[in-house]
C-alpha positions as CSV (number, residue, x, y, z in Angstrom):
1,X,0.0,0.0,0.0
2,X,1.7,3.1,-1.3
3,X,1.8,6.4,0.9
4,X,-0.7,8.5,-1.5
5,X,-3.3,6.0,-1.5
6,X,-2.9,5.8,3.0
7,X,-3.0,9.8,3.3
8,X,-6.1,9.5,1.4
9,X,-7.6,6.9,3.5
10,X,-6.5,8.8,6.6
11,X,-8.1,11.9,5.0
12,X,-11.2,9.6,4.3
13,X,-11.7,8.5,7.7
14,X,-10.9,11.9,9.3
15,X,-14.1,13.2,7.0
16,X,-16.1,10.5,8.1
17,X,-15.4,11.0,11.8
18,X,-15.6,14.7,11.4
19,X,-19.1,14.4,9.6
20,X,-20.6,12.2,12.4
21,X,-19.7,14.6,14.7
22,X,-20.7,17.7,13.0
23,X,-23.1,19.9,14.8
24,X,-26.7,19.5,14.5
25,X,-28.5,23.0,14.9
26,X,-32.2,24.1,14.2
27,X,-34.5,27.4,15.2
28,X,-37.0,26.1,18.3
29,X,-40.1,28.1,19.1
30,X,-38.7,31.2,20.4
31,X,-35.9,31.9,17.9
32,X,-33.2,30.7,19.2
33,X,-31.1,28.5,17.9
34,X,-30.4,25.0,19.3
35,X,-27.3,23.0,19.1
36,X,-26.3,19.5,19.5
37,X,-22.9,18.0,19.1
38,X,-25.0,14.8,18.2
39,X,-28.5,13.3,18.3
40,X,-30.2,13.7,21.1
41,X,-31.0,10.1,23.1
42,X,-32.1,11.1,26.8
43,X,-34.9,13.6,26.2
44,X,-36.7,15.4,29.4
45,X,-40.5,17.1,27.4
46,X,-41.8,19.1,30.2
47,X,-45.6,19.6,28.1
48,X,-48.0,16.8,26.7
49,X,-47.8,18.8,23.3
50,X,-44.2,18.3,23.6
51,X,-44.9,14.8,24.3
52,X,-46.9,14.4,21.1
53,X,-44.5,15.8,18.8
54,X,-42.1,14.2,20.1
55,X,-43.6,10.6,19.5
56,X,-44.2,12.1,16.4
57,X,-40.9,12.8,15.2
58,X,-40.0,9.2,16.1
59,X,-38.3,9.8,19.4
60,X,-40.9,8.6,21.9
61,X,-38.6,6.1,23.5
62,X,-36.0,8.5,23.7
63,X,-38.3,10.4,26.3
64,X,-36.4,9.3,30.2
65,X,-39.1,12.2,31.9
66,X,-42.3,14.1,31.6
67,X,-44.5,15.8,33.3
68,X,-48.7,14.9,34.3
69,X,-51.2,14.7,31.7
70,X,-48.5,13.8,29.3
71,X,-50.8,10.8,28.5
72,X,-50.6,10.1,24.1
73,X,-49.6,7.9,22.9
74,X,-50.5,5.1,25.2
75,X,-46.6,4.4,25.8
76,X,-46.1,7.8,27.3
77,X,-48.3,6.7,30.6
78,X,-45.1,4.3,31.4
79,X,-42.6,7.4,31.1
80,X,-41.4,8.9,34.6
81,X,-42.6,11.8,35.7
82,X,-40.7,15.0,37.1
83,X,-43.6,17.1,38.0
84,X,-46.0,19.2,36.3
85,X,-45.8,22.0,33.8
86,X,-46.0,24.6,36.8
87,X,-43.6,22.9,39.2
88,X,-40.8,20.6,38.1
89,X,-38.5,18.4,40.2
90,X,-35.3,19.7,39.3
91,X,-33.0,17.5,41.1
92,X,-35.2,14.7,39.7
93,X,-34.4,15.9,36.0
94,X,-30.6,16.5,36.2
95,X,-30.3,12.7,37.9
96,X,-32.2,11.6,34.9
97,X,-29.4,13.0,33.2
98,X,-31.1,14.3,29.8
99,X,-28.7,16.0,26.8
100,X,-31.9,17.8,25.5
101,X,-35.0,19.5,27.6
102,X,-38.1,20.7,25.2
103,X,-39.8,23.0,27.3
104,X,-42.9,24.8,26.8
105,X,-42.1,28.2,25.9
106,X,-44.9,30.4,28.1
107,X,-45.8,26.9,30.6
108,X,-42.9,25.8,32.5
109,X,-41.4,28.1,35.7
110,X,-39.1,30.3,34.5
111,X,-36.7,30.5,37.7
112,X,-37.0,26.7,37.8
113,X,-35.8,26.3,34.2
114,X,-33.2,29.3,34.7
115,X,-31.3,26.8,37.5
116,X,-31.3,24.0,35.2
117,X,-30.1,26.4,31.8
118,X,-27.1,27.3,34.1
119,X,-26.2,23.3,34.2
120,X,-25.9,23.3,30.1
121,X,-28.5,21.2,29.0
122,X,-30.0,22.8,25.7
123,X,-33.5,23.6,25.6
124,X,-35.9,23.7,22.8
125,X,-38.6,25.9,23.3
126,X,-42.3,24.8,22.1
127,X,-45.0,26.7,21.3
128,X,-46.7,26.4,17.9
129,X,-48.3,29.6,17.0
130,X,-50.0,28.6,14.2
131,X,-51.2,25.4,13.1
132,X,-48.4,25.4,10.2
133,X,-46.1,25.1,12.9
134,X,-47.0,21.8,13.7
135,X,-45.4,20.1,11.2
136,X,-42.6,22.0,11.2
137,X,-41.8,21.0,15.0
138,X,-42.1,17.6,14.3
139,X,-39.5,18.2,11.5
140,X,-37.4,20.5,13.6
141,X,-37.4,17.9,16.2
142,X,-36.7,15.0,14.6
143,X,-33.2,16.5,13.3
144,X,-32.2,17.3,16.6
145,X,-32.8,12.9,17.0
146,X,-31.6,11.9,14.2
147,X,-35.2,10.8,13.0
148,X,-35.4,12.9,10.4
149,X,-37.2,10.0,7.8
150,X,-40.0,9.7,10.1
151,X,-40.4,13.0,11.2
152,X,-40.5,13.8,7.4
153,X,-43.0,11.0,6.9
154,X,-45.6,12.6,9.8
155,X,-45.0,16.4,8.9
156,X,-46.3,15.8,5.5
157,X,-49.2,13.7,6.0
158,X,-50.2,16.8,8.7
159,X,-49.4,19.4,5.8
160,X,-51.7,17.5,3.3
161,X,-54.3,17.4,6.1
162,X,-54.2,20.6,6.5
163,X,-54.4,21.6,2.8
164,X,-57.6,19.3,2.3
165,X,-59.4,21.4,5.1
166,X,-58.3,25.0,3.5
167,X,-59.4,23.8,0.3
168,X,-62.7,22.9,1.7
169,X,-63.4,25.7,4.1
170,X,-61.8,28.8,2.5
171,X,-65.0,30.2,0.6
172,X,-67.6,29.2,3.0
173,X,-70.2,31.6,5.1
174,X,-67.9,33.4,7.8
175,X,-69.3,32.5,11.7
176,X,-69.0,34.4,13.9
177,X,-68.0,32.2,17.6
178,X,-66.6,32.4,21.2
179,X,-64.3,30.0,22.3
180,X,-64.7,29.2,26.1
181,X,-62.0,27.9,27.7
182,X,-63.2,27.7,31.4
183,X,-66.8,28.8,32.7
184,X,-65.8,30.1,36.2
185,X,-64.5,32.8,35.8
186,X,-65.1,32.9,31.8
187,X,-61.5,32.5,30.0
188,X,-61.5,32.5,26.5
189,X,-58.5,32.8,23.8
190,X,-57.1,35.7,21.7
191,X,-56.6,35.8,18.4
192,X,-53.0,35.3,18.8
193,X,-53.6,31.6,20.3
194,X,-53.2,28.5,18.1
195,X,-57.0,27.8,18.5
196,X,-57.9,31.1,16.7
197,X,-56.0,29.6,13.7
198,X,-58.1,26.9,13.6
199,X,-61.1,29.0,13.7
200,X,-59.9,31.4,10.8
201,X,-58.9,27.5,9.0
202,X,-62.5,26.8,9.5
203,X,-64.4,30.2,7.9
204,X,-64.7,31.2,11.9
205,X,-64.2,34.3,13.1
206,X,-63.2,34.7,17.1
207,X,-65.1,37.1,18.7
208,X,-62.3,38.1,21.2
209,X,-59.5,37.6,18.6
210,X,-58.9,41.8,18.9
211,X,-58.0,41.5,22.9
212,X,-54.5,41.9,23.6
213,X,-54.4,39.6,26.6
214,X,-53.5,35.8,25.2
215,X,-55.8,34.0,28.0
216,X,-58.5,37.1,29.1
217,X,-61.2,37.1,30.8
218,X,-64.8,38.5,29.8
219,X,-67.8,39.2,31.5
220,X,-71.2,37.7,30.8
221,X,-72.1,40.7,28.9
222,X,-69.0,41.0,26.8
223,X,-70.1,37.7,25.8
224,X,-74.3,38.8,24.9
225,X,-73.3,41.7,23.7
226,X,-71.0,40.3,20.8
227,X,-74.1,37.5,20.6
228,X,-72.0,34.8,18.5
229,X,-73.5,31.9,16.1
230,X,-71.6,29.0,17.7
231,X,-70.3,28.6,21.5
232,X,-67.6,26.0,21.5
233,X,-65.5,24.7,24.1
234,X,-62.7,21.4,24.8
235,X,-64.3,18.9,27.2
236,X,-62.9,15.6,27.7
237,X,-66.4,14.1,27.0
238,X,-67.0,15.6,23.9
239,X,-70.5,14.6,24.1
240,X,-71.3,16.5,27.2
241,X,-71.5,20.4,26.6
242,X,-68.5,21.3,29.1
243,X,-69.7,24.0,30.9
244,X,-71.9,25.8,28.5
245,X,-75.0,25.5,30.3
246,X,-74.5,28.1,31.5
247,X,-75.2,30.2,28.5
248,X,-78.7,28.6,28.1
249,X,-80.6,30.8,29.5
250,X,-80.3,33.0,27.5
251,X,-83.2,32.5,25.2
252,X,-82.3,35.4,22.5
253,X,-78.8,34.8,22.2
254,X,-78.2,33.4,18.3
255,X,-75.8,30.8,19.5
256,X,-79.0,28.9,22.2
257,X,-81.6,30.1,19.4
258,X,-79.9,27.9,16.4
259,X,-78.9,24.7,18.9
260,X,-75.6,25.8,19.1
261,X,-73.5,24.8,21.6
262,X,-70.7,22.4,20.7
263,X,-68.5,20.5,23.2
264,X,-64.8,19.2,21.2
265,X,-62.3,16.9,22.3
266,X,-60.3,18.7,24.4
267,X,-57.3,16.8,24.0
268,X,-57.3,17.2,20.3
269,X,-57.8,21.4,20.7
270,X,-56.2,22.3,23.8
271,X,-53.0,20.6,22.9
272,X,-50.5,22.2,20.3
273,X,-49.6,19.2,19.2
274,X,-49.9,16.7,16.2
275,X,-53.5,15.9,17.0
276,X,-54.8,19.4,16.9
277,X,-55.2,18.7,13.3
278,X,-57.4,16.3,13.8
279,X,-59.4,18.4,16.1
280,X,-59.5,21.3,13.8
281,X,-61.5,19.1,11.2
282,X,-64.1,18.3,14.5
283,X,-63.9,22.2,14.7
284,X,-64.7,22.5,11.3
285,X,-67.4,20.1,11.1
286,X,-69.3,22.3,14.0
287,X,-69.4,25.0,12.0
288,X,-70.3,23.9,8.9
289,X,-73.3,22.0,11.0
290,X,-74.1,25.5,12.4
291,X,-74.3,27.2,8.9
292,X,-76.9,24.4,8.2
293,X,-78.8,25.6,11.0
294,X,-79.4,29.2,10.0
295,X,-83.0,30.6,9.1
296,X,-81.8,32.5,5.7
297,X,-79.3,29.9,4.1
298,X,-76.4,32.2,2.4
């Protein structure tokens, strides 16, 4: 074996070795960028949504921690927990000893996640703002595991979903609804939340979308005097009407007049994950149920 051909096999191998180590970097949620010297295996996801896209990507049993109600799919009920999304166990999280944390961006305690930045584990914040976004986490996540075939697979399947429903819903009869997230006090969703996406997705229009606070509150009257076609909320029995109730009394509001009232899966809307696709089609059905239901068909 002559020289040239060895320095050319050393330079071979040195490329190789090089490339498997090259950095791995993508944008997360909040703009910053994320770096890993290689795919991530221990992975702490401090949010269901997380959860979800996570599994998603194809990373699911890469998850060592998680936090309550991170309960899709199925195999995530057998992951450890280390808390909730308010309060985290920290000392529980650095034992687990996780070389990537994706942490929801607006969720988690921010002097709990500050003591754990300050160890170096790298973060990737979550919080889809739009339902496009979706699919782009998954993909964004699944190069930071090296998953990227799968992740691929899953983010187009969600992007064709989501065409099919524009295509279907983008000339129909605007409605006009209110989104109630709890009952007591009344919380409901601005028009910078996720769930206003789906509505606009849907030919809705949110009634609050024009407040500046994400999460506000609104008073009974607030709510009769913008009188909305369709009063929606998440339940986790769908076929129960989650709290609106209490909204039937009121005889001459257009939303109790036309029948109404529609509970969703609450899983599938309150979660920005992979399945809120699926529950913007439930979303979409509701409506297009309540333009049925009008006096003068458009």
């Amino acid at each position: 074996m002559n020289k040239f051909f060895l320095q050319v096999l050393a330079l071979s191998t040195a490329f190789v070795a090089g490339s498997a180590m090259a950095a791995i970097s993508v944008k997360d949620d909040g703009g910053n960028t994320v770096t890993l010297s290689k795919p991530a295996q221990r992975i702490i996801s401090l949010a269901p949504h997380a959860t979800e896209l996570i599994f998603a990507a194809g990373g699911g049993d890469r998850i060592v921690g998680t936090v309550g109600y991170s309960d899709y799919p199925a195999a995530a009920l057998k992951i450890p927990r280390v808390g909730s999304h308010q309060q985290i166990d920290v000392e529980r999280i650095i034992a687990l000893k996780p070389d990537l944390l994706v942490v929801w961006l607006h969720g988690n305690s921010e002097r709990q996640l500050e003591h754990i930045r300050k160890l170096g584990i790298p973060f990737y914040f979550s919080e889809p703002k739009k339902l496009v976004d979706i699919p782009t986490s998954i993909e964004r996540l699944g190069i930071l595991m090296g998953t990227e075939q799968q992740a691929s697979k899953v983010a187009t399947a969600e992007r064709d979903e989501l065409a099919r429903l524009a295509t279907q819903y983008r000339n129909r009869p605007t409605v006009r609804m209110f989104y109630q997230v709890w009952g007591k006090p009344i919380y409901t969703l601005n028009g910078g939340n996720i769930m206003s996406d789906v509505i606009r997705l849907c030919g809705g229009e949110n009634v609050f979308a024009g407040l500046s606070i994400p999460a506000p509150t609104v008073t009974t009257e607030a709510v009769l005097l913008e009188n909305p076609e369709v009063m929606m909320t998440g339940d986790r029995q769908a076929e129960k009407s989650g709290g609106l109730e209490i909204w039937k009394q009121y005889k001459n509001m257009l939303a109790v007049k036309n029948d109404n009232l529609f509970s969703v899966d609450a899983d599938l809307v309150n979660r920005a994950g992979p399945r809120l696709i699926e529950g913007a089609a439930m979303v979409c059905e509701k409506l297009e149920l309540a333009r049925s239901r009008r006096t003068n068909k458009p």
